[in-house]
Every structure is written in structure tokens, then in C-alpha cells.
ROLOPA-12033 format. One record per residue (C-alpha): x, y negated, z negated; residue in one letter. Coordinates in steps of 0.5 Angstrom, whole numbers, plus 500, padded with zeros to 3 digits. Layout:
ROLOPA-12033
+-----+-----+-----+------+
:   X :   Y :   Z : rest :
+-----+-----+-----+------+
:   X :   Y :   Z :    A :
...
+-----+-----+-----+------+
end
This chain:
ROLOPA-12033
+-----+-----+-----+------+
:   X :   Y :   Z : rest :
+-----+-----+-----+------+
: 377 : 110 : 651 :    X :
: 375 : 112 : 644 :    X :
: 368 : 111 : 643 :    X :
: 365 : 110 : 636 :    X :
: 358 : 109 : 632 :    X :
: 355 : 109 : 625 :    X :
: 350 : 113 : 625 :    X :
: 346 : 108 : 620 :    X :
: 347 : 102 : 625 :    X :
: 339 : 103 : 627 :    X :
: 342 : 100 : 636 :    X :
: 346 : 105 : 635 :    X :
: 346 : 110 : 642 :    X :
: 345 : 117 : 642 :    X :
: 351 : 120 : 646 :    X :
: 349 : 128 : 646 :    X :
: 341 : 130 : 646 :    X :
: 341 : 134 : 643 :    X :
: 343 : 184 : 635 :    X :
: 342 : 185 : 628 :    X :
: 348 : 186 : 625 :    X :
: 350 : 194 : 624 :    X :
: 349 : 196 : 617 :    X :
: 356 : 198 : 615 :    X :
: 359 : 193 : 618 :    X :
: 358 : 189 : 610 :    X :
: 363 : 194 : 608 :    X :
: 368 : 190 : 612 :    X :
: 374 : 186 : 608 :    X :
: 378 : 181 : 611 :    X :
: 384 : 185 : 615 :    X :
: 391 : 184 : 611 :    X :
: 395 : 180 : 615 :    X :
: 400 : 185 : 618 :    X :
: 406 : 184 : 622 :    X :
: 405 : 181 : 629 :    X :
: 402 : 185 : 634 :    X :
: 402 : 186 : 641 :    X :
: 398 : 182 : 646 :    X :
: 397 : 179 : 653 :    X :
: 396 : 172 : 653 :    X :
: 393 : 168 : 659 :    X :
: 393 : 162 : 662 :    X :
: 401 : 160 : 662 :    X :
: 404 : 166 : 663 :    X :
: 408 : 166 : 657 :    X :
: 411 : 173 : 654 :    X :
: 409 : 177 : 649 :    X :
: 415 : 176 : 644 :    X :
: 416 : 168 : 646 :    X :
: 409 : 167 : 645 :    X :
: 408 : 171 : 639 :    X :
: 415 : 169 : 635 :    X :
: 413 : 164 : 631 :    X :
: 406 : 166 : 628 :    X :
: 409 : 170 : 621 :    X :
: 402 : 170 : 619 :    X :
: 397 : 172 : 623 :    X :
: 396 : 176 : 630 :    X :
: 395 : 169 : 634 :    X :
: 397 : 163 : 631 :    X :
: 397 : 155 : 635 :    X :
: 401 : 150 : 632 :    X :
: 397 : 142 : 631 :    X :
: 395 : 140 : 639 :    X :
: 396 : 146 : 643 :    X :
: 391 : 151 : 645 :    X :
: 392 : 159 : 649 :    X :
: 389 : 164 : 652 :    X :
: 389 : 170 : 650 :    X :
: 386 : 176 : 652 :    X :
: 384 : 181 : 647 :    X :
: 384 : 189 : 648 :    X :
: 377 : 191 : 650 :    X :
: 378 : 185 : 656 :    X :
: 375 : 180 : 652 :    X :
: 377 : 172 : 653 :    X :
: 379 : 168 : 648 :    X :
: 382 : 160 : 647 :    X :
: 384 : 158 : 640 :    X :
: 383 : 151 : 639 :    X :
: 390 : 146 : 636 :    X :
: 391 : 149 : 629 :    X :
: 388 : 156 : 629 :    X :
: 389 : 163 : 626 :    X :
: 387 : 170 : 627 :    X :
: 387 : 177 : 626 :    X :
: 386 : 183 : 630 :    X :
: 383 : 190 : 629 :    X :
: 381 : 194 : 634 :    X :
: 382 : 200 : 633 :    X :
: 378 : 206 : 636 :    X :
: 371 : 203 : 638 :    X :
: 373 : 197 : 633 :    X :
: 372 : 191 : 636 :    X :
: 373 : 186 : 629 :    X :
: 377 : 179 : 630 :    X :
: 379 : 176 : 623 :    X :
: 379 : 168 : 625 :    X :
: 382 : 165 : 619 :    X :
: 382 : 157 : 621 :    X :
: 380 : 152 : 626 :    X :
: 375 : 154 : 632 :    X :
: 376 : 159 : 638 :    X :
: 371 : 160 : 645 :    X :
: 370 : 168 : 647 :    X :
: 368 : 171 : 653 :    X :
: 366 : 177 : 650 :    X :
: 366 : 183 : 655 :    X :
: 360 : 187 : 654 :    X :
: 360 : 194 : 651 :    X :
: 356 : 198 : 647 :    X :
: 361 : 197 : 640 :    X :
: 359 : 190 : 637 :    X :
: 364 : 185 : 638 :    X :
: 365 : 182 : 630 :    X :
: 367 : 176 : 628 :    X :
: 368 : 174 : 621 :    X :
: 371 : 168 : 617 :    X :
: 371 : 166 : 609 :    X :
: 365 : 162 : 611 :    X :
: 361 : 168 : 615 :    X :
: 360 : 173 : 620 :    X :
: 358 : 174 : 627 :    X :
: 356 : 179 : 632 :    X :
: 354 : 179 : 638 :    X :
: 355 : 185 : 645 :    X :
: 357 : 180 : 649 :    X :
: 357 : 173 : 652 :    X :
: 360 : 167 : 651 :    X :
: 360 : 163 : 644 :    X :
: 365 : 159 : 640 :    X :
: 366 : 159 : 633 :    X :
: 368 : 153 : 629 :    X :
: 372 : 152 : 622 :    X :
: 371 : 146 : 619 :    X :
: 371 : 144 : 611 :    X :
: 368 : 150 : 609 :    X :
: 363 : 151 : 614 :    X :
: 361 : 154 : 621 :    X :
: 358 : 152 : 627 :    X :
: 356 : 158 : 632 :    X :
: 353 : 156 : 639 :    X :
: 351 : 160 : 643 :    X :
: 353 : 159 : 651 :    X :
: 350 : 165 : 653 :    X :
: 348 : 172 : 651 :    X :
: 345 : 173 : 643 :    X :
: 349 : 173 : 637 :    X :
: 347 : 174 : 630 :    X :
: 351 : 170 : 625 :    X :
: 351 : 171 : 617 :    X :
: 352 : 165 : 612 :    X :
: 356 : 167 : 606 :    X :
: 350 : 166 : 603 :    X :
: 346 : 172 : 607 :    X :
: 341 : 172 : 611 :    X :
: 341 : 174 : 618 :    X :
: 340 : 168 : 624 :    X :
: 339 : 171 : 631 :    X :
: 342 : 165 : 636 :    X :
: 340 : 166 : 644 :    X :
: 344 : 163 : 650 :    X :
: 344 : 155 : 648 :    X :
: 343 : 155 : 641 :    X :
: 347 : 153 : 635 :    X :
: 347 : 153 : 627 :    X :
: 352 : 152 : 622 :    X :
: 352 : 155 : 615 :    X :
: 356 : 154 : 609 :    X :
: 356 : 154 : 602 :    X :
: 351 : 150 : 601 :    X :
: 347 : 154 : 605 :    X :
: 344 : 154 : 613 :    X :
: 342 : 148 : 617 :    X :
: 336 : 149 : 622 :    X :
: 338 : 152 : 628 :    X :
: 339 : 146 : 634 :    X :
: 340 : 145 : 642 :    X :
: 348 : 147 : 643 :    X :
: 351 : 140 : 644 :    X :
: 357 : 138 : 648 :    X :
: 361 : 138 : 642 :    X :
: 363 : 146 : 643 :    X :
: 365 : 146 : 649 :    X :
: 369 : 139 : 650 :    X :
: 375 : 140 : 646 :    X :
: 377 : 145 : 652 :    X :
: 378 : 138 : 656 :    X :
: 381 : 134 : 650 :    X :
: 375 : 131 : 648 :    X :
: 373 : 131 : 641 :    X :
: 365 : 130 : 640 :    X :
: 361 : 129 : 634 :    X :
: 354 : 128 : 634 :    X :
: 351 : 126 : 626 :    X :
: 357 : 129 : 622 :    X :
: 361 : 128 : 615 :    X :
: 366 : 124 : 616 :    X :
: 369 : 130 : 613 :    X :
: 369 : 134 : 618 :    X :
: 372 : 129 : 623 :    X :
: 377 : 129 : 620 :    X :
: 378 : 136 : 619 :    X :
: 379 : 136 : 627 :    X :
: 383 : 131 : 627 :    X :
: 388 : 134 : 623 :    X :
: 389 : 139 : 627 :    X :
: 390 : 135 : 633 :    X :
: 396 : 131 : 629 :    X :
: 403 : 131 : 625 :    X :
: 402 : 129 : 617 :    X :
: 395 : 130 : 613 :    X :
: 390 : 127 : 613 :    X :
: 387 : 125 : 605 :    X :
: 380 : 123 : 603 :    X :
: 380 : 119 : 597 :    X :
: 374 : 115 : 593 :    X :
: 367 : 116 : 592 :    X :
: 361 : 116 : 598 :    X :
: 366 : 117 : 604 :    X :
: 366 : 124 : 605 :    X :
: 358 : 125 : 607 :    X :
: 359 : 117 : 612 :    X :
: 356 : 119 : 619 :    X :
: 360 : 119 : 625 :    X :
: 357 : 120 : 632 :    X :
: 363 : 119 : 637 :    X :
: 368 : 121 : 642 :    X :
: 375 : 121 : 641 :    X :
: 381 : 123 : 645 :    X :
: 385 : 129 : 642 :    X :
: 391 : 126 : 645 :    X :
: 390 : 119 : 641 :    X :
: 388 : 123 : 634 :    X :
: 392 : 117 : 630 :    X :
: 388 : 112 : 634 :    X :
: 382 : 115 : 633 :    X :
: 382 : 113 : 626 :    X :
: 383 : 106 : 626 :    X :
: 377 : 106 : 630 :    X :
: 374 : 110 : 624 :    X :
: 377 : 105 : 618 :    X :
: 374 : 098 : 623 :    X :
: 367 : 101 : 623 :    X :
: 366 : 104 : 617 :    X :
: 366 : 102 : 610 :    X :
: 373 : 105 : 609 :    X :
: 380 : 104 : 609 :    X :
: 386 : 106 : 611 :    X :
: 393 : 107 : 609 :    X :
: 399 : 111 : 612 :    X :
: 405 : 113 : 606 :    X :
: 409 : 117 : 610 :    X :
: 407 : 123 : 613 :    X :
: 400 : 123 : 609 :    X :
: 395 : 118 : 611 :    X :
: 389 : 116 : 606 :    X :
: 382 : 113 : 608 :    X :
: 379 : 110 : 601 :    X :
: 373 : 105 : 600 :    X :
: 374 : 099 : 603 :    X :
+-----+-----+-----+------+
end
């Protein structure tokens, strides 16, 4: 069952406790995005041209609800979270991974190229370890598992993150670094955690998690606080959780579900 808290009800209970990066590397441009390319993918065994044939538009695409594993070209491990995109460039010692939406956890073999990650939001780096990197509204969420990572915001500056630490950068610029909570590594088990976020962000999740669109309208309800933990499997259930707690409403016209103020 889905459970769900107001961050502004003061009884609420808290669920979760919470390199420098290569000069050259700041001349990389997004990699176009090409044909598909050829990689192995793990987990269930899928072929090559099977897994690949629906993905126009990136190297490595999942549809809404699904998740893969892949391994990349230097033996490192990758899962893409539901509604997730990337391309690929390794090429020589190149080790560069474009993530255009949604999130992924690496398992980055070590080697003495770094590995990239780069994204519209900012770009991380790391020579090996565990990490995942999250897309959500215009943002990223970088924890750490293990290892080190530097992470850079589109507004510049370098953060350096060691094993169990966390960030978030955006456009409006970088939260403090914090514990790396269960959030970013729940998903895996189907289990979407939030701690403290914008209603925008939750609903960017679980957009990706099911059919139509999800559509915020109305002022104030963008920044509503939501700590909670949801059934991926049970996306739509989930908002009606969220419309009977918060101040928001919510209206289904066809494929696209609205919440406005209440």
C-alpha cells in the first residue's frame, strides 16, 4: 500500500534519515543522435536487434514501465530506469554516455580514461564505482554508492561526492550535498521514494511509470512537498493518494490527467 505525508503536517514521520573532471572534457558536445548501435544487454537475454528495433532515437531507449540492463563497451553495467534515453560514444579511450531523460545506475568498471556522463542538466565523471544519475523537471540527482564522482551543474562549479553522498543541481543552482537516501536505489525493487520533493518532481516519476500525461496547472502546487513511497506498478493509484492529501485536484479528460488547486 502506498504510503503518503505532507511534508507541512508538523506529526508527519520521516520515512528515510537521511576526479576533478579532465580539462578537455568542457569542449564535449552532446553526441548526435545516430543510427542504432550494437550492444550487449543483460538481464533477460534479449538479442541485440529484438531489443534495439524500436529506439529511432537513441542508442538505448525503455518504454514507460519497463527497465534493462545493459552492458556498455568497456564492461561496465548500466540500468535504465522506465521512460529513459541515451547515447553512446565510446570510441578509442572514450568512455561518454549522453543520458537524455529519466535515470540510470552504473556499475562503472574501473579504468584509467574517465567514465562521462553528460545530460542538458550537467555532467558527471567518475573512474569507477556505483552511481546513479536522475533526470527529473530540469534537474539532476547524483548519489554516490561507492567510489568518487565529481558532478557539474549547468551552472558550473565542480562537486566532488564520496561513496554515500548525494547532490542535486539545476538551473536555479546546487543544493547542499546530503546522505544518499533509498530513493535512488528503491526504484530497482519497484518502489518510487520520495523524501521532501516538489510535487513536480513526483509527478515527473510517475509519468514515466504510466500511459497519458500528466499535466500540472494553477498556481502554488508545483513546490507542494511530498514525502511518500509508491508502487511503480500502481502510478495511477498513487495520485489519487496525492489529490486526497494535498490541496490539489484531480481531473482525468482522456489520456491526460490534470491536478489544479482544490
Amino acid at each position: 500500500m502506498s504510503r503518503f505525508f505532507d511534508r507541512r503536517d508538523e506529526t508527519a514521520e520521516r520515512i528515510w534519515t537521511d576526479l576533478d573532471a579532465l580539462p578537455e572534457l568542457a569542449a564535449l558536445a552532446p553526441p548526435p543522435r545516430r543510427s542504432r548501435r550494437a550492444v550487449m544487454l543483460g538481464g533477460a537475454g534479449l538479442a541485440v536487434a529484438a531489443g534495439l528495433a524500436a529506439l529511432p532515437r537513441a542508442d538505448l531507449a525503455t518504454a514507460r514501465g519497463e527497465a534493462r540492463a545493459v552492458t556498455l563497451p568497456d564492461g561496465s553495467r548500466m540500468v535504465l530506469d522506465a521512460a529513459s534515453s541515451a547515447d553512446l560514444r565510446f570510441q578509442g579511450d572514450a568512455r561518454v554516455l549522453h543520458l537524455h531523460e529519466g535515470r540510470a545506475d552504473f556499475q562503472v568498471a574501473a579504468a584509467a580514461r574517465h567514465f562521462v556522463i553528460l545530460s542538458d542538466s550537467g555532467r558527471v565523471i567518475t573512474r569507477g564505482g556505483a552511481l546513479t544519475v536522475h533526470l527529473w523537471d530540469a534537474e539532476m540527482t547524483v548519489a554516490c554508492h561507492s567510489g568518487a564522482v565529481t558532478v557539474t551543474g549547468s551552472n558550473g562549479g565542480d562537486i566532488l561526492l564520496a561513496g554515500g553522498q548525494e547532490v542535486t543541481v539545476g538551473p536555479s543552482g546546487n543544493d547542499p550535498i546530503r546522505a544518499a537516501s533509498a530513493a535512488e536505489r528503491e526504484w530497482q525493487a519497484g518502489r518510487l521514494v520520495f523524501e521532501d520533493r516538489p510535487l513536480r518532481q513526483v509527478v515527473a516519476d510517475l509519468g514515466r511509470h504510466r500511459s497519458g500525461r500528466i499535466v500540472l496547472r494553477g498556481e502554488g502546487i508545483r513546490e507542494l512537498r511530498v514525502t511518500g513511497v509508491f508502487d511503480a506498478a500502481r502510478s495511477d493509484a498513487a495520485l489519487d493518494v496525492i489529490a486526497g492529501a494535498l490541496p490539489v485536484r484531480r481531473r482525468d479528460l482522456g489520456p491526460v490527467t490534470f491536478l489544479t488547486p482544490a
